[in-house]
C-alpha positions in Angstrom: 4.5 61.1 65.8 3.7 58.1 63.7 4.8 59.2 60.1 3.5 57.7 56.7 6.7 55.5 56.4 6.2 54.6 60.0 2.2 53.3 58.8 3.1 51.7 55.9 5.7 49.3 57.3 3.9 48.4 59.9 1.0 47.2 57.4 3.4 45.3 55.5 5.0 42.9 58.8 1.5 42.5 59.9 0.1 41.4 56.4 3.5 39.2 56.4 1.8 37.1 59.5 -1.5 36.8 57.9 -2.8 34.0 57.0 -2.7 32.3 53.4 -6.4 33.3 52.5 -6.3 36.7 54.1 -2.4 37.9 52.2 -3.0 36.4 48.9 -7.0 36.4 48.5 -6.8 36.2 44.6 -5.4 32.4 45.4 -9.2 31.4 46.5 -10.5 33.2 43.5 -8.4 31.4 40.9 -10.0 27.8 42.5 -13.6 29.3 40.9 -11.8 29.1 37.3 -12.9 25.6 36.2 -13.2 24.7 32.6 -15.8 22.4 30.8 -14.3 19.2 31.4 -14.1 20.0 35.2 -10.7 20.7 36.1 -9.0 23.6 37.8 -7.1 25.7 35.1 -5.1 28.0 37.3 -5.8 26.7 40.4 -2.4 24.6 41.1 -1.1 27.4 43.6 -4.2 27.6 45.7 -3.6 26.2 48.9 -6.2 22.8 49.8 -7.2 20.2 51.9 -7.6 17.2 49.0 -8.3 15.4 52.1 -10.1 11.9 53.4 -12.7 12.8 55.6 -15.4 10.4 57.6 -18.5 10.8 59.4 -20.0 7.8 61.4 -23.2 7.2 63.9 -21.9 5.7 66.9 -25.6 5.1 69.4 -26.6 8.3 70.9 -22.9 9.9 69.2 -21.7 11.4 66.3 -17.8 10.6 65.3 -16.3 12.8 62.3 -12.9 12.2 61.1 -10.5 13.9 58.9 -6.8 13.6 57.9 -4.2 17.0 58.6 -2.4 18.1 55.4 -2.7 20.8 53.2 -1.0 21.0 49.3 -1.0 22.2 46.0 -1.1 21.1 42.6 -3.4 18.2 43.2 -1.6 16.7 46.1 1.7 16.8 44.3 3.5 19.5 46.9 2.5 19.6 50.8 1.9 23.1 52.2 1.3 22.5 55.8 1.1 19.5 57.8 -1.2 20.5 60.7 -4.3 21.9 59.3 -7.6 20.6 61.3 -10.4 19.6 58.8 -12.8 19.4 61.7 -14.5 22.0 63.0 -17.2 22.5 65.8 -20.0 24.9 63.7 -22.8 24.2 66.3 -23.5 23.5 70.1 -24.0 19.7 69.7 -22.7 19.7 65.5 -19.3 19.7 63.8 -18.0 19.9 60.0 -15.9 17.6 58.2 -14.2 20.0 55.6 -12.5 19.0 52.4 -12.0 21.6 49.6 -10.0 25.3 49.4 -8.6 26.5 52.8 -9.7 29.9 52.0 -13.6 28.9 51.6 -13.2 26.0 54.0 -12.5 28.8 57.0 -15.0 31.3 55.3 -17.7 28.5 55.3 -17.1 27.8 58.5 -17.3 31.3 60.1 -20.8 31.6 58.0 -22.1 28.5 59.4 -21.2 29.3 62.5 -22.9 33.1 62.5 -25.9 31.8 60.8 -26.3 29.0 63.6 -26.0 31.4 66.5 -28.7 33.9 64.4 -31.0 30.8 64.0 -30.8 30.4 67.9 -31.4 34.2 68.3 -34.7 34.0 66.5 -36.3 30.9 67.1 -34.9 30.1 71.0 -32.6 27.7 70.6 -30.1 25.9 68.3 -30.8 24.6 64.5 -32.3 20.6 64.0 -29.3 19.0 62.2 -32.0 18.8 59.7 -32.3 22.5 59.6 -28.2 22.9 59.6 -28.2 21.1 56.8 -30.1 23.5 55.0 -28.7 26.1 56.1 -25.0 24.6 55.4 -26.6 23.8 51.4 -28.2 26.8 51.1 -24.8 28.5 51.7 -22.6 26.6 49.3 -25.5 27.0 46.8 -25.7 30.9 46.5 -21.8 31.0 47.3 -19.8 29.1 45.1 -17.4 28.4 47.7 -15.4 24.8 47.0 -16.4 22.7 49.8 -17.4 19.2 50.3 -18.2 19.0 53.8 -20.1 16.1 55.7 -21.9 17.4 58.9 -22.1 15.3 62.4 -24.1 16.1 65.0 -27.0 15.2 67.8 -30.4 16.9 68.5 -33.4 15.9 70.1 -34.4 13.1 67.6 -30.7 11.5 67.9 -27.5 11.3 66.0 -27.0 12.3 62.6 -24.6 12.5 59.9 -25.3 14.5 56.4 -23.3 14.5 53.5 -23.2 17.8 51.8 -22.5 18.6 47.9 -21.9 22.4 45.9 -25.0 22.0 44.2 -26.6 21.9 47.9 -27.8 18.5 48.0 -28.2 16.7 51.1 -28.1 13.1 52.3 -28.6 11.4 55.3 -26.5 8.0 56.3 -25.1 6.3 59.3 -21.8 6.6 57.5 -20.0 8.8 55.1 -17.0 9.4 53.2 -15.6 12.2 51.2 -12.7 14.2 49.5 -9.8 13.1 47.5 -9.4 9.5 49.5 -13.2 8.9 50.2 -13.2 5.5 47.7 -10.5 3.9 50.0 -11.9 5.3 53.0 -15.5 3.7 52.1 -13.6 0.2 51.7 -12.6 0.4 55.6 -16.2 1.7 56.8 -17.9 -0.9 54.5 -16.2 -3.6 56.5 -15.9 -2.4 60.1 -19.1 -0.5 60.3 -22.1 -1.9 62.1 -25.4 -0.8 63.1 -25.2 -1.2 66.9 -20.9 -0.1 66.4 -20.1 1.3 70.2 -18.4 5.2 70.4 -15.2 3.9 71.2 -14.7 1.8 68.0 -16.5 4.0 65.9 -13.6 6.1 66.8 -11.3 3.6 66.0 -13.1 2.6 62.3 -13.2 6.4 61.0 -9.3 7.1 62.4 -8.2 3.7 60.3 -10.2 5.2 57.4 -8.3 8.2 57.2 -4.9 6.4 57.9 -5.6 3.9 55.0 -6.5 6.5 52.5 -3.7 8.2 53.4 -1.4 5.6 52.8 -2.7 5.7 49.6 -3.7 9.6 48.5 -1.1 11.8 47.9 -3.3 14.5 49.1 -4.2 13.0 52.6 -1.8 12.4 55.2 -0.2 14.0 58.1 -2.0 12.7 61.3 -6.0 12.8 62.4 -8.4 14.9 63.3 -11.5 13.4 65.5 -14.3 15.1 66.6 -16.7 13.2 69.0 -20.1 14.4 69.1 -22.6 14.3 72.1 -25.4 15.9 73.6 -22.6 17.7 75.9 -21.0 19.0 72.9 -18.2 18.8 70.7 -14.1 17.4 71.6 -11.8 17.7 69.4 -9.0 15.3 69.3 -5.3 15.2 67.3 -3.6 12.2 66.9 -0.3 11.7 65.0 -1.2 8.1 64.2 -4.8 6.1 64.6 -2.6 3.7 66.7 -3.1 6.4 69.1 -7.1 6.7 69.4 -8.9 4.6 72.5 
C-alpha cells in the first residue's frame, strides 16, 4: 500500500521533469511587473524567446520564420538552444512567437482551443481575418507577453498579420518582429518581392533570422520554418539557413 511518503516523493521526481512554466509558474508572473519607463524589474530570471521572427507571402503560400534560443536577463545568459518559435495554431495557419515561454505555450494552447470551438460552431475553420481577432482579442483581456505574427491561407489567399499586446492588427506581405526584427527588416527590405516564389521566400526569411542573429544576443541557435499551404502546415529545423532549399 502506497504510503504518504511513498505519494509525496513521487510528486516531487515528477514536478522535477516538468517543464520550466509548469515547476516554477511564479517565473511568468514576475514578467507582468513592468515599471513606468517600460522595463522588466524582476523579470531577469524568467525564461524567453527575445527572438527574430519573420513572416512573408510567397503566391498562393505563407512562410514564417523564427530563430531557436531561449535566455535570460535580456539575452545575456542562454537557457535552451532548441526551443521552436513556430507553431501550427490552425488547419491552414501558424504563429510566429516571440515573448515569455510560459505565455508563449499558454497562448498557443488558447489559440488553438478557440480555433477548433470556432469550427465547432460555425462549420469550419476561422478566416485568417477572423484568427486575428481571435489571437488580439486574447492577448488583449490576458496580459500574456507575446508578440506573435500569424501566417496563414484561406479561401481569399495568403496572409500574414502582425499582432501587438494592445491587440492591434496589421496586414502586410512581410513582417518582422522580436528582439532582432530591425536587422531582420534590412534583409526582407532587399530580397523581398511581390511576385517572390515559395522556395526563395524560404530562403529570404531563414537569412533574416541568421543575420539578426549574428547580431542579437538574444537570437541564435538554428531556424525554425513553417511553410504554409492550403494542405496545411510543415514544420522545418535547420541548424544553419545554408541548409534550406
Amino acid at each position: 500500500m502506497e504510503t504518504d511518503r511513498d505519494a509525496n516523493r513521487a510528486g516531487e521526481e515528477y514536478a522535477s521533469r516538468r517543464p520550466l512554466h509548469e515547476t516554477a509558474p511564479g517565473l511568468a508572473d514576475a514578467a507582468d511587473t513592468v515599471n513606468p519607463a517600460g522595463s522588466n524589474e524582476g523579470a531577469g530570471n524568467v525564461a524567453e524567446t527575445g527572438t527574430t521572427v519573420v513572416g512573408l507571402v510567397a503566391g498562393d503560400a505563407a512562410v514564417l520564420g523564427a530563430d531557436q534560443r531561449a535566455s535570460v536577463g535580456g539575452g545575456r545568459f542562454v537557457t535552451n538552444k532548441g526551443v521552436r518559435k513556430v507553431e501550427p495554431v490552425h488547419p491552414t495557419g501558424a504563429a510566429a512567437l516571440s515573448g515569455t515561454v510560459g505565455h508563449l505555450q499558454q497562448f498557443v494552447r488558447v489559440l488553438r482551443a478557440e480555433s477548433r470551438l470556432y469550427a465547432e460552431r460555425r462549420d469550419g475553420p476561422p478566416s485568417m481575418s477572423a484568427l486575428g481577432t481571435l489571437a488580439a482579442s486574447v492577448l488583449r483581456t490576458s496580459g500574456m507577453q507575446v508578440s506573435p505574427l500569424l501566417g496563414g491561407v484561406d479561401a481569399d489567399g495568403a496572409h500574414v498579420l502582425e499582432l501587438d499586446g494592445g491587440g492591434g492588427v496589421l496586414s502586410d506581405t512581410y513582417a518582422a518582429g522580436g528582439s532582432g526584427m530591425q536587422l531582420a527588416y534590412g534583409v526582407l527590405e532587399n530580397e523581398y518581392a511581390d511576385d517572390i516564389g515559395l522556395t526563395e521566400a524560404r530562403e529570404v526569411a531563414a537569412a533574416a533570422v541568421e543575420h539578426a542573429s549574428e547580431r542579437d544576443t538574444a537570437s541564435g541557435n538554428g531556424v525554425t520554418l513553417a511553410t504554409v499551404t492550403v494542405d496545411g502546415v510543415d514544420i522545418d529545423e535547420y541548424a544553419a539557413a545554408e541548409e534550406v532549399a
